[in-house]
N, CA and C atoms as a LAMMPS dump frame, in Angstrom:
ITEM: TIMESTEP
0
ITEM: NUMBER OF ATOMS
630
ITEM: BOX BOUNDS ff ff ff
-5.0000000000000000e+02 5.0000000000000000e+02
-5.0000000000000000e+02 5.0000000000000000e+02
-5.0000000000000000e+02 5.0000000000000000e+02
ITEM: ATOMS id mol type element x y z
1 1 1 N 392.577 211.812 -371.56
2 1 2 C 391.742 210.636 -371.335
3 1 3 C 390.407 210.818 -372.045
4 2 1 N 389.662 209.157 -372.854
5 2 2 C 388.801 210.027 -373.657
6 2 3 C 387.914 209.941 -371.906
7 3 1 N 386.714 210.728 -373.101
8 3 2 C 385.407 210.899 -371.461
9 3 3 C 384.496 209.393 -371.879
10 4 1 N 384.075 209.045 -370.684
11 4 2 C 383.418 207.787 -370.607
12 4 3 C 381.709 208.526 -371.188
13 5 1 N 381.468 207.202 -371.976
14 5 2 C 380.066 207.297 -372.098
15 5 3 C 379.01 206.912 -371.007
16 6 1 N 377.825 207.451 -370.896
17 6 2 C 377.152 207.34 -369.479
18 6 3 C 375.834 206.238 -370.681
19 7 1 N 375.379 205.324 -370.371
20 7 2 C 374.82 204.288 -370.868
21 7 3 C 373.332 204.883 -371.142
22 8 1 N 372.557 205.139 -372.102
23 8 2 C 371.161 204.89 -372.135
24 8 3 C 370.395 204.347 -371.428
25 9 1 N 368.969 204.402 -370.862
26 9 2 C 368.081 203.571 -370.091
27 9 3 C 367.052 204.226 -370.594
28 10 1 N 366.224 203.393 -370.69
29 10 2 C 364.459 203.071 -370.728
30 10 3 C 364.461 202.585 -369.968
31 11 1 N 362.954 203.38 -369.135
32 11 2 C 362.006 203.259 -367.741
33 11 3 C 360.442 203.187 -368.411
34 12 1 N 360.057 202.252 -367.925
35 12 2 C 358.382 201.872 -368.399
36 12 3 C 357.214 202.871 -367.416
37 13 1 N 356.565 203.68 -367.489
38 13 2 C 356.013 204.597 -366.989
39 13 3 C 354.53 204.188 -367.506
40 14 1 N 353.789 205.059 -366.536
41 14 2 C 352.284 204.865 -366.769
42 14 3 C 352.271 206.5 -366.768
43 15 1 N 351.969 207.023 -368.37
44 15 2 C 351.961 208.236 -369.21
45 15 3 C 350.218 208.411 -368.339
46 16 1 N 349.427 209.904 -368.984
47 16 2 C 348.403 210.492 -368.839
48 16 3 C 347.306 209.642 -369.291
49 17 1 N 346.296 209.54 -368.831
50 17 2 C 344.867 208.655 -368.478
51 17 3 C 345.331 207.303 -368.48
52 18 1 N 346.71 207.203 -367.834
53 18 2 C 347.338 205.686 -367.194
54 18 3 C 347.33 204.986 -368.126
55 19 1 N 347.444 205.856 -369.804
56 19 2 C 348.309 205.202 -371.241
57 19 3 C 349.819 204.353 -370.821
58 20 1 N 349.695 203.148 -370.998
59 20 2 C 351.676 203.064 -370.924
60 20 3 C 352.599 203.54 -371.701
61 21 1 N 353.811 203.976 -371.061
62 21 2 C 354.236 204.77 -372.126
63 21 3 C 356.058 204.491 -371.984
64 22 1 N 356.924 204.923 -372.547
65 22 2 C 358.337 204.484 -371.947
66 22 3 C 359.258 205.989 -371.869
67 23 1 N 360.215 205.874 -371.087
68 23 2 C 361.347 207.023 -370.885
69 23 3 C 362.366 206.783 -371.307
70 24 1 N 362.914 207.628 -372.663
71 24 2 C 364.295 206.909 -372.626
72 24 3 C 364.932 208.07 -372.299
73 25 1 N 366.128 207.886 -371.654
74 25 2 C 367.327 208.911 -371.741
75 25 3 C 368.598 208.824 -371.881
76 26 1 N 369.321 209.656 -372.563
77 26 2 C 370.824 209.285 -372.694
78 26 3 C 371.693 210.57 -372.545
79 27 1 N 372.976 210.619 -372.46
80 27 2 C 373.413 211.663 -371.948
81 27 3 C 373.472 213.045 -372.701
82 28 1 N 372.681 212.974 -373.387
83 28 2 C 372.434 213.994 -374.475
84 28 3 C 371.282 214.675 -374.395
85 29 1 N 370.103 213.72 -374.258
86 29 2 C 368.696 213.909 -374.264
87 29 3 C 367.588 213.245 -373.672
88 30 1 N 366.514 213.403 -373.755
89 30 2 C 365.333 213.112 -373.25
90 30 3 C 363.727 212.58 -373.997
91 31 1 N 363.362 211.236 -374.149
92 31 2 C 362.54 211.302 -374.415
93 31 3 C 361.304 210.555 -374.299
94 32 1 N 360.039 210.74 -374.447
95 32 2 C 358.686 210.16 -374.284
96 32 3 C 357.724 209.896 -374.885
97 33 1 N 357.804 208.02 -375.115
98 33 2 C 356.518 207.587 -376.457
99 33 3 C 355.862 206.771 -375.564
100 34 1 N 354.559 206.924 -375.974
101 34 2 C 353.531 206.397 -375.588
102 34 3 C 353.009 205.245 -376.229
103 35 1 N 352.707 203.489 -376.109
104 35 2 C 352.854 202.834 -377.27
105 35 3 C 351.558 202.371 -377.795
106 36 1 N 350.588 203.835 -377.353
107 36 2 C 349.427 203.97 -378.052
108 36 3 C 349.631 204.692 -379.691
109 37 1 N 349.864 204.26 -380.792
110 37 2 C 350.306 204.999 -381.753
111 37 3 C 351.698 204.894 -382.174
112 38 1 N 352.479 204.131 -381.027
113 38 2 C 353.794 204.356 -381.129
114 38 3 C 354.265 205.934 -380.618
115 39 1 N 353.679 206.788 -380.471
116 39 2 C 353.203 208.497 -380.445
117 39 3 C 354.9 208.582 -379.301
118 40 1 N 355.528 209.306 -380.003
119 40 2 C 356.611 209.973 -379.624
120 40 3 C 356.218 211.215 -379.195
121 41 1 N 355.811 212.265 -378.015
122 41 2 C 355.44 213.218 -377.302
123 41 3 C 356.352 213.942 -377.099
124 42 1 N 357.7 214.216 -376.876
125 42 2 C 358.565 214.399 -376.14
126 42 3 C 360.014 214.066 -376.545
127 43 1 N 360.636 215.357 -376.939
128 43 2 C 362.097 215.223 -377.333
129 43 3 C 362.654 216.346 -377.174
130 44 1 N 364.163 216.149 -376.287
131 44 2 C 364.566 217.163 -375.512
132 44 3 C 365.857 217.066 -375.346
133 45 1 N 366.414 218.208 -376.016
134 45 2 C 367.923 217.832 -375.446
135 45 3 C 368.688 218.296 -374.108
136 46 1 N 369.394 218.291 -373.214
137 46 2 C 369.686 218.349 -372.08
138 46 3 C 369.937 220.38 -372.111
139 47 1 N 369.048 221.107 -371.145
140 47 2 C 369.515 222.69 -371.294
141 47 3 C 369.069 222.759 -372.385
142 48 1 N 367.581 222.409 -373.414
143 48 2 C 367.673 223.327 -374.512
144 48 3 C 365.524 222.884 -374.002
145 49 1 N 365.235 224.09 -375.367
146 49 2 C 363.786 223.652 -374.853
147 49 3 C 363.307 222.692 -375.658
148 50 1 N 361.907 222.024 -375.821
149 50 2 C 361.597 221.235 -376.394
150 50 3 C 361.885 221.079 -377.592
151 51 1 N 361.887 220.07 -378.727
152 51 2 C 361.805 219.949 -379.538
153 51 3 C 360.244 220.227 -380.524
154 52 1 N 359.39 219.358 -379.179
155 52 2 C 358.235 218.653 -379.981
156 52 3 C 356.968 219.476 -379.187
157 53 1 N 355.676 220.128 -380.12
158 53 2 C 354.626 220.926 -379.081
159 53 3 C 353.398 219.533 -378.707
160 54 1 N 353.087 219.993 -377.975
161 54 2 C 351.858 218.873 -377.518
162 54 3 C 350.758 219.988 -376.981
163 55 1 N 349.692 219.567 -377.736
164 55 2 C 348.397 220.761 -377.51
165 55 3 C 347.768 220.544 -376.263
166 56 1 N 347.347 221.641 -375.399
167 56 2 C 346.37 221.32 -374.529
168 56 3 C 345.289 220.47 -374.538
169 57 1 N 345.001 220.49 -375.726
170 57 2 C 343.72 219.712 -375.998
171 57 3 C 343.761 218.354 -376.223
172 58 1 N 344.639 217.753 -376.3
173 58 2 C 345.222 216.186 -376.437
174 58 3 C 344.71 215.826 -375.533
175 59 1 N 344.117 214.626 -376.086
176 59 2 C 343.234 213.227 -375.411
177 59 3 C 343.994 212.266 -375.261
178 60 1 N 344.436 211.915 -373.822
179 60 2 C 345.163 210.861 -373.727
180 60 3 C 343.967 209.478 -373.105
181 61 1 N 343.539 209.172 -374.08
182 61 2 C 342.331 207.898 -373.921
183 61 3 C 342.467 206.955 -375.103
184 62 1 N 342.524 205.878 -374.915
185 62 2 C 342.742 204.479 -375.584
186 62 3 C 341.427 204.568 -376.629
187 63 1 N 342.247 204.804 -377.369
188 63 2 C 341.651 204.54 -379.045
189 63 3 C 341.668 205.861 -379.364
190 64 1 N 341.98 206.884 -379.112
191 64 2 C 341.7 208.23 -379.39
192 64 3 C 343.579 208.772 -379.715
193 65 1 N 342.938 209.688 -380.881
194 65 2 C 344.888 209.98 -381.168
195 65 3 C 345.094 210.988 -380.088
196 66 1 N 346.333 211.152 -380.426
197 66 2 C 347.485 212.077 -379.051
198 66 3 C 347.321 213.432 -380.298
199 67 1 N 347.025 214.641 -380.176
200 67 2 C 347.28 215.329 -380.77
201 67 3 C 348.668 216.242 -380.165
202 68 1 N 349.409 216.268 -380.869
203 68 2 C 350.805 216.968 -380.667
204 68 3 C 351.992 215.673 -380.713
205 69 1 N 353.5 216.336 -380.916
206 69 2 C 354.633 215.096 -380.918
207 69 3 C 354.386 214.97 -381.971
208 70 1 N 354.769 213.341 -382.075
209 70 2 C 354.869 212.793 -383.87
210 70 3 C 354.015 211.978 -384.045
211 71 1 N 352.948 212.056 -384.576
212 71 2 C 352.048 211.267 -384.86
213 71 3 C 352.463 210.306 -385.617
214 72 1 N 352.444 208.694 -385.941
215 72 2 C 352.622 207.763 -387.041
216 72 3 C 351.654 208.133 -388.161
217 73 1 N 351.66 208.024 -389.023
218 73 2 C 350.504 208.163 -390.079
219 73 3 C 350.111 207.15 -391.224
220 74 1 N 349.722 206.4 -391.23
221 74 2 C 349.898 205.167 -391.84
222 74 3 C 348.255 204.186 -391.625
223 75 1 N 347.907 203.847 -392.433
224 75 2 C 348.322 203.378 -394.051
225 75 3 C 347.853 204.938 -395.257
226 76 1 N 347.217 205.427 -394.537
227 76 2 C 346.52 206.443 -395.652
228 76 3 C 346.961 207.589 -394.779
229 77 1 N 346.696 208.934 -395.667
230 77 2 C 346.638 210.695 -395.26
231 77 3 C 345.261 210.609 -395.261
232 78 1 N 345.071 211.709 -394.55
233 78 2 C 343.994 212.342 -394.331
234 78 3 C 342.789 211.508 -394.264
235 79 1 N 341.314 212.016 -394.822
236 79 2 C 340.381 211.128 -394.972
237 79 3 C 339.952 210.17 -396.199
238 80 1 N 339.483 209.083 -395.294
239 80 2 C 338.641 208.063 -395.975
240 80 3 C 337.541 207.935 -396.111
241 81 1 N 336.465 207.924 -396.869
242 81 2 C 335.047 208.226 -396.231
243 81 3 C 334.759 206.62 -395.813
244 82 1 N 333.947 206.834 -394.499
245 82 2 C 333.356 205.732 -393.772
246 82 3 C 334.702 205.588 -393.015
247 83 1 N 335.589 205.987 -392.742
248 83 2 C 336.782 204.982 -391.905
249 83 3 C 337.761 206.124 -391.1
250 84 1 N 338.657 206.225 -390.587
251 84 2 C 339.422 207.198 -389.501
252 84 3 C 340.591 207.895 -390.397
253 85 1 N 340.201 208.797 -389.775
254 85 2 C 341.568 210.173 -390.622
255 85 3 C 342.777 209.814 -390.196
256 86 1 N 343.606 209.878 -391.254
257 86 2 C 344.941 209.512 -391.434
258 86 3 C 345.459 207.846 -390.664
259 87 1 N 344.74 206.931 -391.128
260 87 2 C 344.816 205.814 -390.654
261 87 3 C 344.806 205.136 -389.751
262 88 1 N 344.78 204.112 -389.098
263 88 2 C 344.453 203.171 -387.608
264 88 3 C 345.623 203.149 -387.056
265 89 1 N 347.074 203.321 -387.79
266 89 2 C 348.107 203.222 -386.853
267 89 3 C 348.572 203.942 -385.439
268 90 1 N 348.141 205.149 -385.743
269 90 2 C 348.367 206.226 -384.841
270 90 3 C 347.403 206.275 -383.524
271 91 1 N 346.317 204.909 -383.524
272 91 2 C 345.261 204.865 -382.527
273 91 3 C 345.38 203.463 -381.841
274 92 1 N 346.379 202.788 -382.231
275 92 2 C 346.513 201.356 -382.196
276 92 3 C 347.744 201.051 -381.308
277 93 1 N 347.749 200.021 -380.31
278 93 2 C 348.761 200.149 -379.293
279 93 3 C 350.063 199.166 -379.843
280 94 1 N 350.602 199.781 -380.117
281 94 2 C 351.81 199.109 -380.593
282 94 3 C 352.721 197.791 -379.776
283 95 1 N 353.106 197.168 -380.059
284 95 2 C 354.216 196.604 -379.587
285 95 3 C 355.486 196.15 -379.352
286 96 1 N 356.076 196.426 -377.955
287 96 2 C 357.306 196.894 -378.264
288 96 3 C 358.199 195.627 -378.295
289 97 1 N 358.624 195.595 -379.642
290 97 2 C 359.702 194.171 -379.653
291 97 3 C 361.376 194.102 -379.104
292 98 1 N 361.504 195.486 -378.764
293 98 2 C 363.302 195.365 -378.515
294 98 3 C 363.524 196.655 -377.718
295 99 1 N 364.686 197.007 -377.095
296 99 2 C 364.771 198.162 -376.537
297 99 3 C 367.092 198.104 -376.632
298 100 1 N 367.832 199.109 -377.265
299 100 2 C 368.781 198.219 -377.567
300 100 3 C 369.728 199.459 -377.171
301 101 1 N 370.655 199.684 -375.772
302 101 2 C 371.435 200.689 -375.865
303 101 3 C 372.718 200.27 -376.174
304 102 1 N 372.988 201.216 -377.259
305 102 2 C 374.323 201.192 -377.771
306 102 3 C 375.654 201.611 -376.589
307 103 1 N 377.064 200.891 -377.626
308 103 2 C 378.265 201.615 -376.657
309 103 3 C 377.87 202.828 -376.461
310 104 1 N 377.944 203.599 -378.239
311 104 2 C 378.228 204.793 -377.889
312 104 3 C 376.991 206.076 -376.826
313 105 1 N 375.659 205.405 -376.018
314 105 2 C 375.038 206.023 -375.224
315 105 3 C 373.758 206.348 -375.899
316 106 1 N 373.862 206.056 -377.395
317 106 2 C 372.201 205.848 -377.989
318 106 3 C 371.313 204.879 -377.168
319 107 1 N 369.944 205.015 -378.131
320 107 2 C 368.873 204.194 -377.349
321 107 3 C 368.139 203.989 -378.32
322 108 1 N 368.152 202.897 -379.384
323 108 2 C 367.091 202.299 -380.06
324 108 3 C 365.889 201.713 -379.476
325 109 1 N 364.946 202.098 -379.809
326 109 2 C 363.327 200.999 -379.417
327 109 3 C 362.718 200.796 -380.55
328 110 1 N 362.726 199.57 -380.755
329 110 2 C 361.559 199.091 -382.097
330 110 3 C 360.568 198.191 -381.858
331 111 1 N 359.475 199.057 -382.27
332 111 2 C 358.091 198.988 -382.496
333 111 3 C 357.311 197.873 -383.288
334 112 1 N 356.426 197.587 -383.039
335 112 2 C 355.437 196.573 -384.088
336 112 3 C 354.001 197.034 -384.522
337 113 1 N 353.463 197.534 -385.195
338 113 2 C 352.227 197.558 -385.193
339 113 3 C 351.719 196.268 -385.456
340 114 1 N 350.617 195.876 -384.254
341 114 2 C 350.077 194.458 -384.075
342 114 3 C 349.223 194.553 -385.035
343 115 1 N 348.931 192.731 -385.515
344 115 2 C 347.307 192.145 -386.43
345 115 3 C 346.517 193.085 -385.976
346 116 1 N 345.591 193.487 -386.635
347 116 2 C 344.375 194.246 -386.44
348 116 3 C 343.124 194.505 -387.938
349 117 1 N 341.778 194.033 -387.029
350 117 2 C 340.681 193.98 -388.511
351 117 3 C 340.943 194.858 -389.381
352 118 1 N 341.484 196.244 -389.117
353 118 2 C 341.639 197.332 -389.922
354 118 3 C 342.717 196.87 -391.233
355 119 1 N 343.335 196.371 -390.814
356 119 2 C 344.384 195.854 -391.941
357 119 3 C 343.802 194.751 -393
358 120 1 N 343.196 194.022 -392.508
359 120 2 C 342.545 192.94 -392.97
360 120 3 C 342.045 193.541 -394.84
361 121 1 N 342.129 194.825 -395.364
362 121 2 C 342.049 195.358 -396.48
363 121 3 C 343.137 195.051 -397.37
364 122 1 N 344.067 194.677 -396.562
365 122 2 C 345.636 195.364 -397.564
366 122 3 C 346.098 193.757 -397.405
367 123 1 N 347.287 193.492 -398.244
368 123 2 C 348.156 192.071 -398.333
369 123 3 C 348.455 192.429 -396.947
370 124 1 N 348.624 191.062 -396.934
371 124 2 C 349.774 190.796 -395.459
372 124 3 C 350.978 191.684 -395.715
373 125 1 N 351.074 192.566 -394.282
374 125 2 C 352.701 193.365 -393.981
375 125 3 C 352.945 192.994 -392.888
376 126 1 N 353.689 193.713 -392.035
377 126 2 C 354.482 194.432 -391.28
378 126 3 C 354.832 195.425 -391.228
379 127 1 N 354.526 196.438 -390.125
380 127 2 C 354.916 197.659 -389.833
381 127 3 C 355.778 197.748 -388.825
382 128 1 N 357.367 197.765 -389.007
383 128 2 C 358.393 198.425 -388.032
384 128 3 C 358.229 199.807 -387.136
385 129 1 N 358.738 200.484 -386.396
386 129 2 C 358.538 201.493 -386.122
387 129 3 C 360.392 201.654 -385.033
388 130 1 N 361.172 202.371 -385.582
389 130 2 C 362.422 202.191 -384.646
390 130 3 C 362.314 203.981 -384.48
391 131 1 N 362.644 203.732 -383.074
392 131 2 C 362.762 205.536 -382.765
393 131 3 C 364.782 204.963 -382
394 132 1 N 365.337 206.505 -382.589
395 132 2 C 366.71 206.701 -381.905
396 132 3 C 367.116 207.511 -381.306
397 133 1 N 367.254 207.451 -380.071
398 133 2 C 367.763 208.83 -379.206
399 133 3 C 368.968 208.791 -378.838
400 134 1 N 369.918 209.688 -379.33
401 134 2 C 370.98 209.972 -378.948
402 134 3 C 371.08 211.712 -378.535
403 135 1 N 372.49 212.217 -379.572
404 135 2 C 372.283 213.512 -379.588
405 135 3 C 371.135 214.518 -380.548
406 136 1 N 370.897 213.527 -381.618
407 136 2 C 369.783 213.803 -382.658
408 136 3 C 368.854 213.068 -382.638
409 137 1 N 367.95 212.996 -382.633
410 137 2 C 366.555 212.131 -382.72
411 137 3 C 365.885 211.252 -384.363
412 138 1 N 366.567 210.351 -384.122
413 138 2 C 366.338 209.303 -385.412
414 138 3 C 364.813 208.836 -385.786
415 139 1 N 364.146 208.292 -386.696
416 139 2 C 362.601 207.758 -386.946
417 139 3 C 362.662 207.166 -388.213
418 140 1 N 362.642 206.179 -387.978
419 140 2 C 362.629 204.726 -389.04
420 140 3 C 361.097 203.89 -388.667
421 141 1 N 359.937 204.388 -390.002
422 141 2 C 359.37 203.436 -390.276
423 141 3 C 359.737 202.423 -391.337
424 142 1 N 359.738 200.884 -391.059
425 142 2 C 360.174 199.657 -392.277
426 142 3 C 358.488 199.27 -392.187
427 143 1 N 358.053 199.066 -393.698
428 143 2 C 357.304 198.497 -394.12
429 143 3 C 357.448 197.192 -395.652
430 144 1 N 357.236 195.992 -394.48
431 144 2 C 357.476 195.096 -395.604
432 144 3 C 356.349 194.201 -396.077
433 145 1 N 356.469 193.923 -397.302
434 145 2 C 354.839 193.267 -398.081
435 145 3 C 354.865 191.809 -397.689
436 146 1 N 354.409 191.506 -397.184
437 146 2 C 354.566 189.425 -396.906
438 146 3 C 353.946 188.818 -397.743
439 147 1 N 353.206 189.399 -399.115
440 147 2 C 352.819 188.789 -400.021
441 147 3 C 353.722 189.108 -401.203
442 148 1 N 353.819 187.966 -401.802
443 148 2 C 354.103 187.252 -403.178
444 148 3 C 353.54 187.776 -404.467
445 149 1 N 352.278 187.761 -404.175
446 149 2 C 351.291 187.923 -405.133
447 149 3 C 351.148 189.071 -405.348
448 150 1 N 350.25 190.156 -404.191
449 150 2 C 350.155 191.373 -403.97
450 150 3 C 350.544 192.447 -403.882
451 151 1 N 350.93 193.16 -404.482
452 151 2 C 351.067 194.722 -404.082
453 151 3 C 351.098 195.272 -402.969
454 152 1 N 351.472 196.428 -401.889
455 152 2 C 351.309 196.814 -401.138
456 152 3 C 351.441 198.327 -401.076
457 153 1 N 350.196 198.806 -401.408
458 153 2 C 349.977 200.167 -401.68
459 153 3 C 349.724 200.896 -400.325
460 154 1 N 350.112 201.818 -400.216
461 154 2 C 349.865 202.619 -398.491
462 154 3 C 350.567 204.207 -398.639
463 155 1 N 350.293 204.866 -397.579
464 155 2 C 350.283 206.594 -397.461
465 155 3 C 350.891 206.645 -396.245
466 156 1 N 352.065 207.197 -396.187
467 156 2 C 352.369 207.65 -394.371
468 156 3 C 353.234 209.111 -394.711
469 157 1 N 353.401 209.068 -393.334
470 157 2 C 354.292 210.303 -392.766
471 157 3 C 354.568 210.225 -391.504
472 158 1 N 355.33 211.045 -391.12
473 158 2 C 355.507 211.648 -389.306
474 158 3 C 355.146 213.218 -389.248
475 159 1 N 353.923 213.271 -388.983
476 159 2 C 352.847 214.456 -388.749
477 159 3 C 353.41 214.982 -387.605
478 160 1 N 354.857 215.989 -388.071
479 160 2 C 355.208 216.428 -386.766
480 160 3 C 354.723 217.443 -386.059
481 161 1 N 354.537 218.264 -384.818
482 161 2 C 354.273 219.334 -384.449
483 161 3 C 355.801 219.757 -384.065
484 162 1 N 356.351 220.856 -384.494
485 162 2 C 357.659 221.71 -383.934
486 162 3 C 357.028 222.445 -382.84
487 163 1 N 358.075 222.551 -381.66
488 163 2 C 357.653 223.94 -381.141
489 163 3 C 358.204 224.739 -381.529
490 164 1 N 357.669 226.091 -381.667
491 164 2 C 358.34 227.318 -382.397
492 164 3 C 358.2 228.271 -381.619
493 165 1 N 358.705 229.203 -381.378
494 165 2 C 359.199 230.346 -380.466
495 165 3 C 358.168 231.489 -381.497
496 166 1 N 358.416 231.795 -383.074
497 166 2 C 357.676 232.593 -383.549
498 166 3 C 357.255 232.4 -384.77
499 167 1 N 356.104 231.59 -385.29
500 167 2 C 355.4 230.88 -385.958
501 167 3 C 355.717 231.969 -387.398
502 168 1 N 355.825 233.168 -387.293
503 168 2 C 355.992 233.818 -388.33
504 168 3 C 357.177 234.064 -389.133
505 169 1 N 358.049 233.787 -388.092
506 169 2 C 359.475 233.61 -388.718
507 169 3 C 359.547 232.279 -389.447
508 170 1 N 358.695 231.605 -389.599
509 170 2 C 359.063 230.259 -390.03
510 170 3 C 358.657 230.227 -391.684
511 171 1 N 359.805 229.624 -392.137
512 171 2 C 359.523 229.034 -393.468
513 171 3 C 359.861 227.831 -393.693
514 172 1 N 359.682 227.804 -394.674
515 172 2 C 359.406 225.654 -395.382
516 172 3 C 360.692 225.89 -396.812
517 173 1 N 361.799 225.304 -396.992
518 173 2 C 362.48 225.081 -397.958
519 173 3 C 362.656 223.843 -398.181
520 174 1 N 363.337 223.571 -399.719
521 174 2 C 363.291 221.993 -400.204
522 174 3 C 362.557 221.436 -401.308
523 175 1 N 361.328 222.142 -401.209
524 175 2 C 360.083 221.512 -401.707
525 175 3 C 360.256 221.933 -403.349
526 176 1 N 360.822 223.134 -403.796
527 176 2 C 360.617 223.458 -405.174
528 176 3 C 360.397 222.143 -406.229
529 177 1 N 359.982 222.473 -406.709
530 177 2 C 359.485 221.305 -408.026
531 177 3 C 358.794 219.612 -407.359
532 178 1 N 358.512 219.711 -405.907
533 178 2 C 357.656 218.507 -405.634
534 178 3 C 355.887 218.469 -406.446
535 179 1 N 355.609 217.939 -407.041
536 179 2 C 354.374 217.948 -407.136
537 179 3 C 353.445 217.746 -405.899
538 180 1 N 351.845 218.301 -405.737
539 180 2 C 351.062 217.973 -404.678
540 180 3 C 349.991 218.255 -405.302
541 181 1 N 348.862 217.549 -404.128
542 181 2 C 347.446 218.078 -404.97
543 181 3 C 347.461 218.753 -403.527
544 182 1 N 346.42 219.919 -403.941
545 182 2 C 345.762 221.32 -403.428
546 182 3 C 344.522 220.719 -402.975
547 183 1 N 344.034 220.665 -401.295
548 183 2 C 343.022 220.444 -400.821
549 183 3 C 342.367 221.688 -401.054
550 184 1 N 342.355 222.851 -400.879
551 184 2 C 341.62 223.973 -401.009
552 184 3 C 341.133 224.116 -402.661
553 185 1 N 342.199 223.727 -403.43
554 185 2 C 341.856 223.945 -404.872
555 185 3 C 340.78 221.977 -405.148
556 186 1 N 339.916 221.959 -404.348
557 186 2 C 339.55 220.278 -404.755
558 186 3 C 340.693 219.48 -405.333
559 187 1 N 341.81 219.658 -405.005
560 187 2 C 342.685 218.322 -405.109
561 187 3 C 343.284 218.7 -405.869
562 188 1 N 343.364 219.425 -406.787
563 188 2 C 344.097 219.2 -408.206
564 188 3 C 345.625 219.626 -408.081
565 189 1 N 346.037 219.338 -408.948
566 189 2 C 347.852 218.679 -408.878
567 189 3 C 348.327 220.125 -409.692
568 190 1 N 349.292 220.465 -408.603
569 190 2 C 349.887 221.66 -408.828
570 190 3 C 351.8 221.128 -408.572
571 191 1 N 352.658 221.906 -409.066
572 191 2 C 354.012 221.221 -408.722
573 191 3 C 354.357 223.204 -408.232
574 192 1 N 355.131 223.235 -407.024
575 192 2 C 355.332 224.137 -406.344
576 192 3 C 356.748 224.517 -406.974
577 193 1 N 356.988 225.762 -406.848
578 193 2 C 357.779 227.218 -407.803
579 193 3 C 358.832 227.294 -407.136
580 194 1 N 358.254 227.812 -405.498
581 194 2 C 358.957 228.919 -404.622
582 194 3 C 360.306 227.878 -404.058
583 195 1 N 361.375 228.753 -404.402
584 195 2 C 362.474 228.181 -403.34
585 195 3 C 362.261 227.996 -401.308
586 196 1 N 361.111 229.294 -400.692
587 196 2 C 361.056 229.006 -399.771
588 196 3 C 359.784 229.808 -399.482
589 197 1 N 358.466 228.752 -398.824
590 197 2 C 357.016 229.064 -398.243
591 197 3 C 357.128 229.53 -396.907
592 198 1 N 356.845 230.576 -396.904
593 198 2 C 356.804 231.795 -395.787
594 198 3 C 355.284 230.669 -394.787
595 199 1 N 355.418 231.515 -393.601
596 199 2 C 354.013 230.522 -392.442
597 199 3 C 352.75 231.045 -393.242
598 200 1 N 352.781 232.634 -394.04
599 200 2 C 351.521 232.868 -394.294
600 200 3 C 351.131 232.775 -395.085
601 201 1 N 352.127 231.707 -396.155
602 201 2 C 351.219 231.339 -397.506
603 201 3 C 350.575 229.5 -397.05
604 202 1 N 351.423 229.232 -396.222
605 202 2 C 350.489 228.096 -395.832
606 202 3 C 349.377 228.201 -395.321
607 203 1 N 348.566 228.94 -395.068
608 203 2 C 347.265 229.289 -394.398
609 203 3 C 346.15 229.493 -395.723
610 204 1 N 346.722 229.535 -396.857
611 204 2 C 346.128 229.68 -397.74
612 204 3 C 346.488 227.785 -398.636
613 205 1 N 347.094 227.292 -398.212
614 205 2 C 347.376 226.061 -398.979
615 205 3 C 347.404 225.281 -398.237
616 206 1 N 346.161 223.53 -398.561
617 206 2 C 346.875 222.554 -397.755
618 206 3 C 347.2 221.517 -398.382
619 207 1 N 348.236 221.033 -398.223
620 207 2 C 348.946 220.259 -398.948
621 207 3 C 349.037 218.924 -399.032
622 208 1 N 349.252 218.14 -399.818
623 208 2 C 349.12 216.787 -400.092
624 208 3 C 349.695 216.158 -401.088
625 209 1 N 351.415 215.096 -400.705
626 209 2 C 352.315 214.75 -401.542
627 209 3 C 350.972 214.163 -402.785
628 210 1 N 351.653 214.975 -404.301
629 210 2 C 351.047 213.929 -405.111
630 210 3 C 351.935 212.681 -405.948
């Protein structure tokens, strides 16, 4: 007989400094976004340990980022002078347009980043944001241009924190031949060698897709 699937649910919760935030779970896993940022905190599979670290020092206060989990990062990296590091998305309360459990015991939620003056720079978009929890943890940002005319130039990522058991065992593979500019070297555009970056050459490099 096959085994029955046990259904997904999202529960609407009032997260830390009474941020709203949602629970999804499915029979696989566990998880917790806050829809300040969209900020995914929390991913867990059933008997295993976290996925995702969240720092002591995280400010859970409206307008202030979540440090730890997955940060959104969007429209820009890093700094702007006069304006907020790594963009307004990640400080901005999202909205949640859908919540969608599948047969097979997944749990889609998709996101909106609302109008806001901060945007008021760039053509008219839209920012999607779909998180998927099943047995693996899915992250789909869609960004679409609503202008005709305009261009729609922008910078993101998912600024993840891993938890890691031993920070030194860790290396970075993939990257050979990506170009980046070198914050430590003032920016300048270097294209990387190594088949695989050990934790302690990153302490000496910070990096930035070029």
């Amino acid at each position: 007989m096959e085994k029955s699937q046990t259904p997904g649910r999202v529960m609407f919760l009032d997260g830390q400094g009474e941020l709203p935030m949602i629970g999804i779970s499915t029979m696989w896993s566990s998880a917790e976004v806050y829809l300040q940022g969209a900020h995914l905190t929390s991913f867990r599979k059933h008997g295993e340990p976290p996925l995702t670290f969240m720092s002591q020092c995280s400010r859970f206060t409206e307008g202030q980022p979540i440090r730890g989990g997955i940060p959104v990062i969007f429209p820009w990296f890093g700094m702007r002078e006069g304006i907020g590091n790594h963009g307004f998305a990640r400080v901005k309360t999202w909205e949640l347009k859908e919540f969608a459990p599948a047969p097979d015991g997944s749990v889609s939620v998709r996101f909106r980043l609302p109008d806001c003056p901060e945007a008021s720079s760039f053509p008219p978009f839209t920012a999607d944001y779909v998180i998927t929890v099943s047995e693996a943890l899915m992250l789909q940002l869609i960004v679409s241009n609503q202008s005709s005319e305009e261009p729609l130039t922008f910078e993101t990522c998912f600024h993840t924190y891993f938890e890691v058991g031993d920070v030194t065992s860790v290396s970075i593979v993939g990257l050979k031949g990506a170009s980046y500019l070198d914050k430590v070297a003032n920016f300048s555009q270097r294209t990387e060698t190594n088949d695989s970056i050990p934790h302690s050459s990153r302490q000496n490099h910070s990096l930035r897709p070029g």
